[in-house]
C-alpha positions as a Markdown table, in Angstrom:
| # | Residue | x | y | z |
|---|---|---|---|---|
| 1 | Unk | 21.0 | -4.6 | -5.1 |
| 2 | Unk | 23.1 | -6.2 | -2.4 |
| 3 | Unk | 23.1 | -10.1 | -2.6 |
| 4 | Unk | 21.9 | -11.4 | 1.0 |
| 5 | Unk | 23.0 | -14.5 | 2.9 |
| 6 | Unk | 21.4 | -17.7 | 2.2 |
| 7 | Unk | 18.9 | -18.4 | 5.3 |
| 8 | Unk | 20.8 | -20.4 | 8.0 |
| 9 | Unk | 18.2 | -21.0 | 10.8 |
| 10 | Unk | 21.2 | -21.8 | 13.3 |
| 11 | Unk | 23.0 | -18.3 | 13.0 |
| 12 | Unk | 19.6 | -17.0 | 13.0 |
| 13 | Unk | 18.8 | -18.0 | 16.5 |
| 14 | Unk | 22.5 | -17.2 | 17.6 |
| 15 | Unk | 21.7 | -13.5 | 16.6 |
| 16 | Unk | 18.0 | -13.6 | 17.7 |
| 17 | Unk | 19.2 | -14.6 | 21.3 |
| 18 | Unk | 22.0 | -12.0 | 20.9 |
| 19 | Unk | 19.0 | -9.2 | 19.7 |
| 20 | Unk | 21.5 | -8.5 | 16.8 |
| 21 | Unk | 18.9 | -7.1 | 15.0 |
| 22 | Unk | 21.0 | -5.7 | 12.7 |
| 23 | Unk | 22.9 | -8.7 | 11.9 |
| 24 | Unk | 19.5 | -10.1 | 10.7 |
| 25 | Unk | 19.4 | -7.6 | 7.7 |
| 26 | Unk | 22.0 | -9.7 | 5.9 |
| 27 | Unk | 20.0 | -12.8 | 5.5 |
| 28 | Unk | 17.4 | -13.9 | 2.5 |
| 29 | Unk | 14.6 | -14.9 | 4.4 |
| 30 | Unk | 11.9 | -15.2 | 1.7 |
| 31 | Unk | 10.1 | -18.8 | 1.9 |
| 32 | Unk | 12.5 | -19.5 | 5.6 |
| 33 | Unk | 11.4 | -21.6 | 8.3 |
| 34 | Unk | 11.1 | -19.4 | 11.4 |
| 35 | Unk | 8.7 | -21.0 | 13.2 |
| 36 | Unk | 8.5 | -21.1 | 16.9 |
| 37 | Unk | 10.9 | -18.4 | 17.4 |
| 38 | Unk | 11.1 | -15.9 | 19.9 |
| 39 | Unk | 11.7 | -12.2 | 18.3 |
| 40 | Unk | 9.7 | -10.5 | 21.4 |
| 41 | Unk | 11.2 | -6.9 | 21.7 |
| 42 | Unk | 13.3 | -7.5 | 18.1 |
| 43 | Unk | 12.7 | -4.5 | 15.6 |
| 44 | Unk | 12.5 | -6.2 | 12.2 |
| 45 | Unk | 11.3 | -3.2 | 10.4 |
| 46 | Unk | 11.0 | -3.4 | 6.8 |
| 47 | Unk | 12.6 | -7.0 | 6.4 |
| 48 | Unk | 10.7 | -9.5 | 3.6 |
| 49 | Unk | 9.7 | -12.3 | 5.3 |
| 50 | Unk | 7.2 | -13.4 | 2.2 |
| 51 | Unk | 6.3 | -17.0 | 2.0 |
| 52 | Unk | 8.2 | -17.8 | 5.5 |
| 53 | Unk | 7.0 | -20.4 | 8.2 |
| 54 | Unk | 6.3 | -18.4 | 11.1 |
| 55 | Unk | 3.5 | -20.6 | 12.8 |
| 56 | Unk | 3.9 | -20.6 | 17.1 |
| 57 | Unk | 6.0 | -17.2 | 16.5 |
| 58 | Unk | 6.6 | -14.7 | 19.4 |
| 59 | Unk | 6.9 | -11.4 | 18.3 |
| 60 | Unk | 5.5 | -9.4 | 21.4 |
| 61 | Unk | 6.1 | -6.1 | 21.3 |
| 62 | Unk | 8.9 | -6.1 | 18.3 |
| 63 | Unk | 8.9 | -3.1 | 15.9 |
| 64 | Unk | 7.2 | -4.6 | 12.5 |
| 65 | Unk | 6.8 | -1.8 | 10.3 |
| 66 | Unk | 6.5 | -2.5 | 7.2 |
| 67 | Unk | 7.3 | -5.9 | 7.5 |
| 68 | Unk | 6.5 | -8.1 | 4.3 |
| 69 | Unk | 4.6 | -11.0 | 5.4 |
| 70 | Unk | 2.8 | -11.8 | 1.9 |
| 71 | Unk | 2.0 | -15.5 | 1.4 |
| 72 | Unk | 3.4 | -16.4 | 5.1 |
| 73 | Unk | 2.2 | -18.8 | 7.1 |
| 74 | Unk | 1.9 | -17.1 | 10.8 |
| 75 | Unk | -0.8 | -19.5 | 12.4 |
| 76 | Unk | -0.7 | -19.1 | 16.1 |
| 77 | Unk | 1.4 | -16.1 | 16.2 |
| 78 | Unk | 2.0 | -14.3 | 19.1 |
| 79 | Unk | 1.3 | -10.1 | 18.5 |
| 80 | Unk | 0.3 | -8.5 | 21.6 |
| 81 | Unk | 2.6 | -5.5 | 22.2 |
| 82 | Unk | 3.6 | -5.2 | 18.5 |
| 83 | Unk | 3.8 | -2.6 | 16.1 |
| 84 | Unk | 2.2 | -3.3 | 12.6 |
| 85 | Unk | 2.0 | -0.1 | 11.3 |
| 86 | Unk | 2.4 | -0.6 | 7.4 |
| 87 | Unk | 2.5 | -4.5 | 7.8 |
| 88 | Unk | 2.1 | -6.2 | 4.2 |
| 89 | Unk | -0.5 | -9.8 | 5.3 |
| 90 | Unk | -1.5 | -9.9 | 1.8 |
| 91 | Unk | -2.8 | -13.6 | 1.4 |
| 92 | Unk | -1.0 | -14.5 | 4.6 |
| 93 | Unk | -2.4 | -17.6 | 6.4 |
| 94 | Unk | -3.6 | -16.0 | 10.1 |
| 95 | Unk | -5.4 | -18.5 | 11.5 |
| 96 | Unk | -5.2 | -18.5 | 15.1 |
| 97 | Unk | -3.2 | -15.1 | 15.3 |
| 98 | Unk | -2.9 | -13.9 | 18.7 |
| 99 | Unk | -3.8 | -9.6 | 19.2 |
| 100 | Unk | -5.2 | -7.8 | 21.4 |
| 101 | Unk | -5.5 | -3.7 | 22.6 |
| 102 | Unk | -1.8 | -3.3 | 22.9 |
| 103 | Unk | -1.4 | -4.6 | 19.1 |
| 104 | Unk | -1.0 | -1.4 | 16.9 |
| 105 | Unk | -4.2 | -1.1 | 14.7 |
| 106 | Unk | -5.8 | -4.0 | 16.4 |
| 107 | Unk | -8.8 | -1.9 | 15.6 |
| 108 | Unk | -10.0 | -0.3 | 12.7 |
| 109 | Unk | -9.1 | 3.1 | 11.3 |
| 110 | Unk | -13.0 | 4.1 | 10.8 |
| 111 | Unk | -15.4 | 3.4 | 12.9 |
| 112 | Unk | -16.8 | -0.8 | 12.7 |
| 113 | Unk | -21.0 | -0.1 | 12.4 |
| 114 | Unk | -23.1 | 3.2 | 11.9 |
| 115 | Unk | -22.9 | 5.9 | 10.0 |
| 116 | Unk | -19.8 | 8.4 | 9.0 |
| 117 | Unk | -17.8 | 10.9 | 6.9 |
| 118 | Unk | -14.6 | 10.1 | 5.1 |
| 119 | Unk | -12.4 | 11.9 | 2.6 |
| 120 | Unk | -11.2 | 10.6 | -0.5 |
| 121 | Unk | -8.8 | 12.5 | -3.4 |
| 122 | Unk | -9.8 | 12.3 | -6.6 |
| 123 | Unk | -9.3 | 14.0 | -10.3 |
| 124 | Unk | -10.6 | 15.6 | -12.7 |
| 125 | Unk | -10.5 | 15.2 | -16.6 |
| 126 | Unk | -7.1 | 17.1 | -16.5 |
| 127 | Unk | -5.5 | 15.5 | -13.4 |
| 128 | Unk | -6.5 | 18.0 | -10.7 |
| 129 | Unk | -6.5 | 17.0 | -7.7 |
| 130 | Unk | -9.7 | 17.7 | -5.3 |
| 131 | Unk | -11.1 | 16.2 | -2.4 |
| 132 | Unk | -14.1 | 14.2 | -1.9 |
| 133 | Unk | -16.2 | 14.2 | 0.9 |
| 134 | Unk | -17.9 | 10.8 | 1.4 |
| 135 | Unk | -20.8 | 10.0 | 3.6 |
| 136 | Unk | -20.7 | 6.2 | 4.5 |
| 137 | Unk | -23.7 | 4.5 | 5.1 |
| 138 | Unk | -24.7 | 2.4 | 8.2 |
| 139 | Unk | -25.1 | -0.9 | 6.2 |
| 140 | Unk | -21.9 | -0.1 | 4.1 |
| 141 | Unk | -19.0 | -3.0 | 4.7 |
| 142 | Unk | -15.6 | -1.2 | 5.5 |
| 143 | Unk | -11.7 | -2.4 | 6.8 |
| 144 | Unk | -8.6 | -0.6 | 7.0 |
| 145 | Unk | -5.6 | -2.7 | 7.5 |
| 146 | Unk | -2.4 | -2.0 | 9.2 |
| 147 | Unk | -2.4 | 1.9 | 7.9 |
| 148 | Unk | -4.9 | 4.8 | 8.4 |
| 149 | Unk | -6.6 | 4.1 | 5.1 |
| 150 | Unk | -10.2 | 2.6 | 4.9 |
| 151 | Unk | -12.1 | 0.7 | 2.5 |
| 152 | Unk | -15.9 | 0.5 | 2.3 |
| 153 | Unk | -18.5 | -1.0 | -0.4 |
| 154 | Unk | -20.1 | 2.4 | -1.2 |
| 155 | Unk | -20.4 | 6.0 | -0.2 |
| 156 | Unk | -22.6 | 9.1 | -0.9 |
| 157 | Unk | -20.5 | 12.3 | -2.4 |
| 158 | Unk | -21.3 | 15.2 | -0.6 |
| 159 | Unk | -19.2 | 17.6 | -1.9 |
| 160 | Unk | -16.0 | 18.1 | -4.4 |
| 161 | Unk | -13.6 | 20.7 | -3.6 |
| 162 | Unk | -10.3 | 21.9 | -4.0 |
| 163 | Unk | -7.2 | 20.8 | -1.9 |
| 164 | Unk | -7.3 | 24.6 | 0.1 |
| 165 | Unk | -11.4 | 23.8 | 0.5 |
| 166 | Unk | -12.7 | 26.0 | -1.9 |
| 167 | Unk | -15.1 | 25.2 | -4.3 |
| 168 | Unk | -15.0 | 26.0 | -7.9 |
| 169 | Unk | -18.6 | 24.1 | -9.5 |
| 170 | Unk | -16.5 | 21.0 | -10.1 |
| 171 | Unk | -19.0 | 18.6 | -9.0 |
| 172 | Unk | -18.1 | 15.6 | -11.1 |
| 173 | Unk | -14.6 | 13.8 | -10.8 |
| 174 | Unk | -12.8 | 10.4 | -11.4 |
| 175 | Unk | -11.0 | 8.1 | -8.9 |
| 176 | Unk | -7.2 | 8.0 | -9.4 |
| 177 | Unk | -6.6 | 5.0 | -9.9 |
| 178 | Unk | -10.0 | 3.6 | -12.6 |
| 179 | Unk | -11.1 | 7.0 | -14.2 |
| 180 | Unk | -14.0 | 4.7 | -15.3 |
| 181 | Unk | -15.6 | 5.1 | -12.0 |
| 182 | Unk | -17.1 | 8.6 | -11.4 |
| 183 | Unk | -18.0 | 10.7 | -8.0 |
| 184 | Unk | -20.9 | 12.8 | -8.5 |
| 185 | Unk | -21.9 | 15.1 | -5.8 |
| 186 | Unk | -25.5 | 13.8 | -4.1 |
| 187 | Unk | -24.8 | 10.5 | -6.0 |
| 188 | Unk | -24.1 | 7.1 | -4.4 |
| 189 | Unk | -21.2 | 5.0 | -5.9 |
| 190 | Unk | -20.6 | 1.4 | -5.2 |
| 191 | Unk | -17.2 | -0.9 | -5.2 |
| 192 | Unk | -16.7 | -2.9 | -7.9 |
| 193 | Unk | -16.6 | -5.7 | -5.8 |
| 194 | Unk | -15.3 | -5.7 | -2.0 |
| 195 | Unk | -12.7 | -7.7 | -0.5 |
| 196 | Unk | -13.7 | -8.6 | 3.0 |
| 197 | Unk | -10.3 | -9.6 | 4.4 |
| 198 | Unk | -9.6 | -6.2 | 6.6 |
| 199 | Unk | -5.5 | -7.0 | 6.2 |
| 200 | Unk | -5.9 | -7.1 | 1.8 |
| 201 | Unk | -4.9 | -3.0 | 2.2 |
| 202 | Unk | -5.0 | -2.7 | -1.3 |
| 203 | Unk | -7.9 | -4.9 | -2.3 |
| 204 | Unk | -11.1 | -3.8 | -4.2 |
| 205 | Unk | -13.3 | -1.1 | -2.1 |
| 206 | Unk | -13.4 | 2.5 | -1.8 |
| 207 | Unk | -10.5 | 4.1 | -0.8 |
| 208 | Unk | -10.5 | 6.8 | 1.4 |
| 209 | Unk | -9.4 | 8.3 | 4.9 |
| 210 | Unk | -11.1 | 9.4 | 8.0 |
| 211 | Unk | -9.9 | 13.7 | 8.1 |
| 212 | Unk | -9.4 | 15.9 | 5.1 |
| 213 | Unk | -5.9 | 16.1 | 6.2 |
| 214 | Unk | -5.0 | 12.4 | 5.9 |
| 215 | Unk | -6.5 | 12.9 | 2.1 |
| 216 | Unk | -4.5 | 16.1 | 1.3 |
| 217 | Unk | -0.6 | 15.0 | 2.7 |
| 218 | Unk | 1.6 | 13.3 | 0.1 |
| 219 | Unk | 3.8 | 13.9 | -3.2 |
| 220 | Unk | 2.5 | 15.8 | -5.8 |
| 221 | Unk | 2.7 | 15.0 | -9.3 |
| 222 | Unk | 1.6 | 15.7 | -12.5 |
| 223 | Unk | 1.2 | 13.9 | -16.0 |
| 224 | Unk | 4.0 | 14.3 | -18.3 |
| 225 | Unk | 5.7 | 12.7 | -21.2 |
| 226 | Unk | 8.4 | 10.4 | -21.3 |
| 227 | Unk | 11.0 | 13.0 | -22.4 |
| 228 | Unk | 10.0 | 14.9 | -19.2 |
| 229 | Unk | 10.9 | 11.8 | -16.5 |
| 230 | Unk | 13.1 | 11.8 | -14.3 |
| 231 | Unk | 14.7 | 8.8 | -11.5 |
| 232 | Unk | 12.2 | 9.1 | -8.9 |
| 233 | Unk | 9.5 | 9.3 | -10.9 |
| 234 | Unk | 6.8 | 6.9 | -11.5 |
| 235 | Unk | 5.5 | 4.9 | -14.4 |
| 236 | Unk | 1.9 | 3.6 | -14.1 |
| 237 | Unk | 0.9 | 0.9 | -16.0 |
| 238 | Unk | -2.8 | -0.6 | -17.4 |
| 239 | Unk | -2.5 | -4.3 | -18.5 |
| 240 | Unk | -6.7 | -4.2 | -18.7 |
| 241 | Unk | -6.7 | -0.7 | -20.6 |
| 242 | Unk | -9.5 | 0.2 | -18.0 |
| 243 | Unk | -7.5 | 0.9 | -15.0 |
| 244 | Unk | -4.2 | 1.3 | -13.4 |
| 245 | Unk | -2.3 | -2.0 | -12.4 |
| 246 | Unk | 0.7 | -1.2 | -11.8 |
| 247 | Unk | 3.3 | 1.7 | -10.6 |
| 248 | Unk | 7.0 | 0.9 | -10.7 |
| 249 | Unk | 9.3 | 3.3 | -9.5 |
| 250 | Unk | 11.7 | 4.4 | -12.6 |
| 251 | Unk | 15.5 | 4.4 | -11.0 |
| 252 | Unk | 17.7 | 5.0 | -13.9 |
| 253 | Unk | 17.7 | 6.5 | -17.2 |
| 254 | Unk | 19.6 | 4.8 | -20.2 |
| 255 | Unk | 20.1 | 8.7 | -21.9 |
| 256 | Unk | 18.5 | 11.3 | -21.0 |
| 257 | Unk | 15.7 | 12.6 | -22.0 |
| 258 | Unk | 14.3 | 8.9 | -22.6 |
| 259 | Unk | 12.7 | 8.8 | -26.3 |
| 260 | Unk | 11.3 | 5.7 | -25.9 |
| 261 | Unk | 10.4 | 2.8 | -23.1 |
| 262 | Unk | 13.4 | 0.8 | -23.8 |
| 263 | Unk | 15.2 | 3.9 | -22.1 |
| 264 | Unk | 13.7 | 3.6 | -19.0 |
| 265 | Unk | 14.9 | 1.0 | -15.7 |
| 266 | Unk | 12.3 | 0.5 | -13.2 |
| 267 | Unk | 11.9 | -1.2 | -9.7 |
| 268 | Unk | 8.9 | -2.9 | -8.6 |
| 269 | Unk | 8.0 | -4.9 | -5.2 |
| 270 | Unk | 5.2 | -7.0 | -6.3 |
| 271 | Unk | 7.4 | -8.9 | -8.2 |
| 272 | Unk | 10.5 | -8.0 | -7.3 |
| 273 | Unk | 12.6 | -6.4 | -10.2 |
| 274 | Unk | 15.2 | -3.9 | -10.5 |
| 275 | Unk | 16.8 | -2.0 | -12.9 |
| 276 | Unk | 14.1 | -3.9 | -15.7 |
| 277 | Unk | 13.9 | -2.2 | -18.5 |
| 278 | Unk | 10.5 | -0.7 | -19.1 |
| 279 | Unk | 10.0 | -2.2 | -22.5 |
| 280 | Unk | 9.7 | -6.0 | -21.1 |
| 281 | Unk | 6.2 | -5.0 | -20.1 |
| 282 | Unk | 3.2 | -6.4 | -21.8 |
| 283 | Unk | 0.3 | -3.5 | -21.1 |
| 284 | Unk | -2.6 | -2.0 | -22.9 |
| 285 | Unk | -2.0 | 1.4 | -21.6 |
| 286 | Unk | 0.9 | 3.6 | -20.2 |
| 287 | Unk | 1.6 | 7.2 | -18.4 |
| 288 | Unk | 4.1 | 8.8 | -16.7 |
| 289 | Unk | 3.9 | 11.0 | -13.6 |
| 290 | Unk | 6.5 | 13.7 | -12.4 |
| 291 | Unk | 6.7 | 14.3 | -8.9 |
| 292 | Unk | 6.9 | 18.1 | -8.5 |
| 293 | Unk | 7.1 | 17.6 | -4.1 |
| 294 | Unk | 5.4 | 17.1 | -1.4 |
| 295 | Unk | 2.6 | 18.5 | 0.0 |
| 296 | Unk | 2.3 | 18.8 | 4.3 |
């Protein structure tokens, strides 16, 4: 991992007012004091700002896709014009933020009252994949944060079928990510627990998206055993024993095949780590998952 420059706010400003935008790549500004700065227009896609002071902040109209403003303090920031597609708010202090129509996903993904359909992949006991089909209630809560995936507190099943829309009988399947919680076709299932901050993407809810399409796209990949992994791959990890927790990327391979955890490096965001070796992990319950592609 390339070391980055210690925040200087000084040379900041000098590239700010320059709109080197690149130039601003080199610099650490996790926990920075940015605030009252002017990055109107900048494109600052992808930089971690987490834990910076960005209260009084312009950023009209500047690119921030897949910004990381976890734990930031962004009171009275400007946002009109901006692009926040992928943004990371989690536990972000917005008071006072400033949006309106022209701020990328200003509104929500699904619709904000009444009644409607979404889509939601799931599994069943031997990892196939299917699709959902979810009827949301009127009186259901629901978000979606900066991405075209929606939350809500509970949904009807309607149906369970294959990714190509056929349907086999399969009418009872697990979610993903806690196979303790079951979709039954004609049954209603309920969050355990919903987070009603709209910007906490990954917080407690049901999961799902707003066209069959949304819920099909993306890498496919299948359960496998450690012998079988390859960099690329991911690990998942239970520290509960009930659910997933945790899905580091593995990036490097001590021998190959691995025989054992201590053979595997991973990367992971949420703390940030790289190359750590899989082993320093304290969990209740592990798997491994091969990709095999992508699916369009």
């Amino acid at each position: 991992m390339d070391e980055k420059m210690t925040f200087d706010r000084n040379e900041v400003e000098k590239l700010v007012a320059a709109k080197d935008w690149k130039g601003l790549l080199e610099y650490d500004f996790r926990g920075a004091d940015l605030s009252g700065m002017c990055f109107g227009g900048a494109d600052l896609a992808g930089i971690d700002f987490s834990g910076a002071d960005f209260s009084n902040t312009d950023f009209q109209w500047a690119s921030l896709r897949n910004v990381n403003f976890s734990s930031s303090f962004l009171e009275g920031a400007d946002f009109r014009g901006a692009d926040i597609t992928g943004t990371y708010f989690a536990d972000a202090c917005m008071d006072g933020i400033i949006m309106d129509e022209t701020t990328s996903h200003y509104h929500t993904r699904c619709p904000e009252e009444g009644e409607f359909i979404g889509y939601k992949q799931v599994r069943d006991n031997k990892y196939g994949p299917y699709i959902a089909e979810l009827k949301i209630p009127a009186h259901a809560l629901r978000s979606s944060a900066t991405s075209n995936k929606c939350r809500c507190s509970e949904a009807e099943v309607m149906s369970i079928t294959r990714l190509d829309g056929t349907d086999n009988g399969i009418d009872i399947v697990r979610s993903w990510r806690n196979p303790d919680i079951l979709y039954k076709v004609g049954e209603m299932v309920k969050a355990d627990g919903f987070d009603r901050n709209r910007w906490h993407e990954c917080a407690p809810g049901i999961h799902f998206f707003m066209t069959r399409e949304e819920a099909t796209v993306g890498p496919v990949a299948e359960v496998t055993g450690i012998r079988q992994i390859l960099p690329g791959d991911v690990v998942q990890l239970s520290f509960s024993g009930k659910a997933w927790n945790h899905s580091p990327v593995v990036v490097s391979l001590l021998r190959t095949p691995a025989l054992s955890p201590r053979d595997v490096l991973i990367a992971a965001h949420s703390y940030d780590a790289d190359n750590r070796p899989l082993d320093t992990y304290d969990y209740q319950a592990i798997r491994f998952l091969h990709f095999l592609g992508v699916r369009k």
